[in-house]
Phi, psi and omega in degrees: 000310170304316191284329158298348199253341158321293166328322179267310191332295188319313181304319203305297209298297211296325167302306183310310163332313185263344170263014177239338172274312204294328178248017181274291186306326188304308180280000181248001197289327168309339207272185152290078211246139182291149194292165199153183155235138202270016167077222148274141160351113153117269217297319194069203177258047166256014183276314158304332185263341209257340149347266208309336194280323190291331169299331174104010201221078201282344188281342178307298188307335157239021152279326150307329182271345165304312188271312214270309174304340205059346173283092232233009177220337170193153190216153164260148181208173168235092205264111151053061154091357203239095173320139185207148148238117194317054186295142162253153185039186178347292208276348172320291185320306199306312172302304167307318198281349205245317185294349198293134173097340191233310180259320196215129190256179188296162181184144176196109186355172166248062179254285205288312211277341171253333180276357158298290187077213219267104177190181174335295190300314186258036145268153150208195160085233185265338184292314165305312157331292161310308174304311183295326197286315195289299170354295170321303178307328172264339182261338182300193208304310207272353177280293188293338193292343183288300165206349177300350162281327131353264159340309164305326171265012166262317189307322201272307178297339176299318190290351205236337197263313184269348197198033184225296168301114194106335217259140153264336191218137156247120151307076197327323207264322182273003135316283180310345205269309164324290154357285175292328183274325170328307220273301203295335163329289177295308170328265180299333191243324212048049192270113157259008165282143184291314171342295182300311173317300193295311153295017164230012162275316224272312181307328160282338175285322173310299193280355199272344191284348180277335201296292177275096161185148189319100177340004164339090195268066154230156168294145199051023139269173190288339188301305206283347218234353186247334185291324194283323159329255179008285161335297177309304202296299163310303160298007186263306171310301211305333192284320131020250189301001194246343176289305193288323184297318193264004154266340188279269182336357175253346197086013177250031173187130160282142160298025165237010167307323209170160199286340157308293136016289197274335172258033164263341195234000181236149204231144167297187189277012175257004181095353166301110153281128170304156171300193168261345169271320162327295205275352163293289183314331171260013194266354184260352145313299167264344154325290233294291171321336174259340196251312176273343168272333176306313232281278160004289205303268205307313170301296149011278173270009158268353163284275159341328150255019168239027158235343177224100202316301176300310176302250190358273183355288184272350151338277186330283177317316205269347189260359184243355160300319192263352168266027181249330164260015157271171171244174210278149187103311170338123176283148176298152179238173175300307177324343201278302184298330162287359153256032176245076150295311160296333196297296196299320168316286187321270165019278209292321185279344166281336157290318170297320175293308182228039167352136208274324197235186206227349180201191142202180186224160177248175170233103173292125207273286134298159155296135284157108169261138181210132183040043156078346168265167177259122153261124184287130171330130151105310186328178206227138188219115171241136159231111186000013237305303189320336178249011175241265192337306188258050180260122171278018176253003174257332193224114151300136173079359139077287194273350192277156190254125171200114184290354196295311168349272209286032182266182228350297187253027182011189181335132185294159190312127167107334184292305162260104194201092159269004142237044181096198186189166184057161150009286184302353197307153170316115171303336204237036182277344178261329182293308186305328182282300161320289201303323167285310149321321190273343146346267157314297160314352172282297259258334179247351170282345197217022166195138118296152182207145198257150152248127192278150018217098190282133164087345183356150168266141178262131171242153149316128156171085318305337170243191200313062182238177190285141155304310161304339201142313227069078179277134184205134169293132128284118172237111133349114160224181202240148184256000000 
């Protein structure tokens, strides 16, 4: 009875749809619009684009549409309820990244914007300004240079000690995730029960399958079953944030405790505090942001030193150059990361091959000329990363894994940018940077690993991971 009664919704949603496109397109039909196609009622071509990711070949849905349109710089589609236009490769990047705020502003499906609500991502203008400058201040450079790398290297050998050490075999990705979310957990909340951790990890695996997906509001879709985590998780945060308000107001927790702390206690130049729901929200923001791209990140690149033998080597030699200059027990410092200069190459070419997220989106703030087309004001703008990365006109040699790349100036400007770019680049690219370096430096110091499954396929859904896991032999060494 539900799935007949999903069925007539769906006809609905999809007439209804087509009778807002059929007069929507009538006021656009004058313009110069870049050729494409907006696909089916409704559905649009997000079925394709969301396909091509699940295929492990995220880049495929605009390198076809590129050859099948002739526009090799911008296309119109209709993506997840929205007419869009598609920029490609460099000069596309360049273009969003330079223009932000003045031609083209934040923008994020509405999947994402109810199950988030009012935070960073789905701000703009000065009020995001705001958000971002206090963010920053706890995520930059000058933050980690202080003890938080420190911090990191106590969470990952204890992590490493429960759910590494002794296994003959691991399942990387659902292992790391525990991981990952443990360390943001601590960071940002200074939450060490496991327990609790682990009931708001379970609440993340629900939510994160939903965040990019067709706005279905039914029960037992993947949309309704991610709206609903989200909520729980918040309510979980709000007990939190009202528990932390009332130890701070007692003296018993500093405002420099923590990313909790720190948006309870710090207010813009007018004396403005986010609300306790702002701040549930961006603290769910950045769970997410902290939890699902390391995650990506780090499995990746134990599958990447675990096909290519000569790379570990030299990782290795460059992380054990740096334990000769510890005593024993020492935590890694900020100075230690900044000499794992090949680790991070390698890093950075594990991201060009299989960038952790598959896109991002925009808004056009005015109307707009780009490449001899008209953008309409209110259009909708996605730009590629996975198909700017695997483009052979950006990269020689495309497919080949070479870390090399990124020695002295690295990749030209606009090729590579798995974290954005403008006003907007990914706030937590220094937090992603730490966390993964110090990842890695445990992680090769005290293990080789075989892959039970060569060649594993990477799929989308929504972001980068093994279909399996990453399943891997351990053999332990000693340093």
């Amino acid at each position: 009875m539900i799935q007949i009664l999903t069925t007539i919704l769906l006809f609905i949603f999809s007439y209804v749809f087509y009778v807002v496109y059929k007069n929507s397109n009538f006021s656009t039909s004058k313009l110069n619009l870049p050729p494409g196609s907006y696909g089916w009622p409704f559905f649009g071509e997000s079925l394709a684009l969301l396909q091509a990711g699940r295929d492990g070949v995220p880049e495929r849905f605009v390198q076809e549409r590129i050859k099948k349109h002739g526009s090799p710089l911008v296309f119109k589609t209709s993506i997840l309820g929205d007419r869009m236009a598609v920029f490609c490769g460099p000069a596309g990047n360049k273009f969003l990244f330079g223009n932000e705020n003045k031609l083209v502003g934040a923008w994020w499906p509405i999947s994402v914007r109810k199950i988030f609500g009012k935070c960073l991502l789905t701000t703009r203008g000065n009020e995001a300004k705001w958000m971002r400058k206090m963010l920053l201040s706890y995520l930059g450079p000058d933050a980690f240079a202080s003890h938080y790398a420190a911090t990191m290297d106590v969470v990952t050998r204890s992590h490493i000690e429960n759910h590494w050490r002794g296994k003959e075999e691991v399942n990387v990705y659902k292992t790391i995730r525990l991981y990952a979310f443990e360390l943001v957990c601590r960071l940002f909340l200074s939450l060490e029960e496991l327990n609790h951790i682990a009931k708001l990890g379970s609440l993340f695996d629900v939510f994160l399958n939903g965040v990019i997906e067709l706005p279905i509001d039914f029960p037992g879709t993947r949309f309704n079953r991610s709206k609903k985590a989200a909520a729980a998780i918040r309510t979980e945060l709000m007990i939190l944030i009202k528990a932390r308000r009332v130890a701070l107001e007692e003296g018993k927790a500093s405002s420099s405790q923590d990313l909790l702390s720190h948006l309870l206690t710090s207010s813009d130049e007018c004396g403005r505090y986010l609300t306790e729901w702002e701040i549930a929200n961006n603290i769910l923001l950045l769970l997410f942001a902290g939890h699902d791209t390391s995650t990506c990140s780090i499995t990746l690149i134990m599958k990447r030193l675990g096909e290519h033998p000569n790379v570990y080597d030299k990782v290795l030699n460059e992380q054990l150059e740096i334990c000769k200059t510890k005593e024993a027990g020492e935590t890694l410092k900020w100075e230690d990361i900044q000499k794992m200069k090949y680790t991070w190459n390698v890093v950075s070419e594990v991201m060009r091959l299989t960038t952790p997220v598959m896109g991002s989106f925009r808004e056009a703030l005015v109307d707009f000329e780009y490449a001899g087309y008209t953008i309409p004001k209110g259009w909708k703008l996605y730009w590629s990363i996975a198909s700017t990365h695997r483009d052979e006109g950006n990269f020689v040699d495309m497919e080949k894994f070479d870390p090399s790349r990124f020695e002295g100036a690295g990749p030209t400007p606009y090729t590579y940018v798995p974290f954005g770019g403008g006003p907007r680049m990914c706030l937590g690219k220094e937090f992603s940077r730490v966390e993964v370096l110090v990842f890695i430096h445990n992680i090769v110091t005290n293990f080789k690993w075989d892959l039970l499954i060569p060649d594993e396929k990477i799929v989308y859904d929504p972001m980068a991971i093994p279909e399996k896991g990453l399943p891997v032999r351990l053999h332990s060494r000693h340093v």
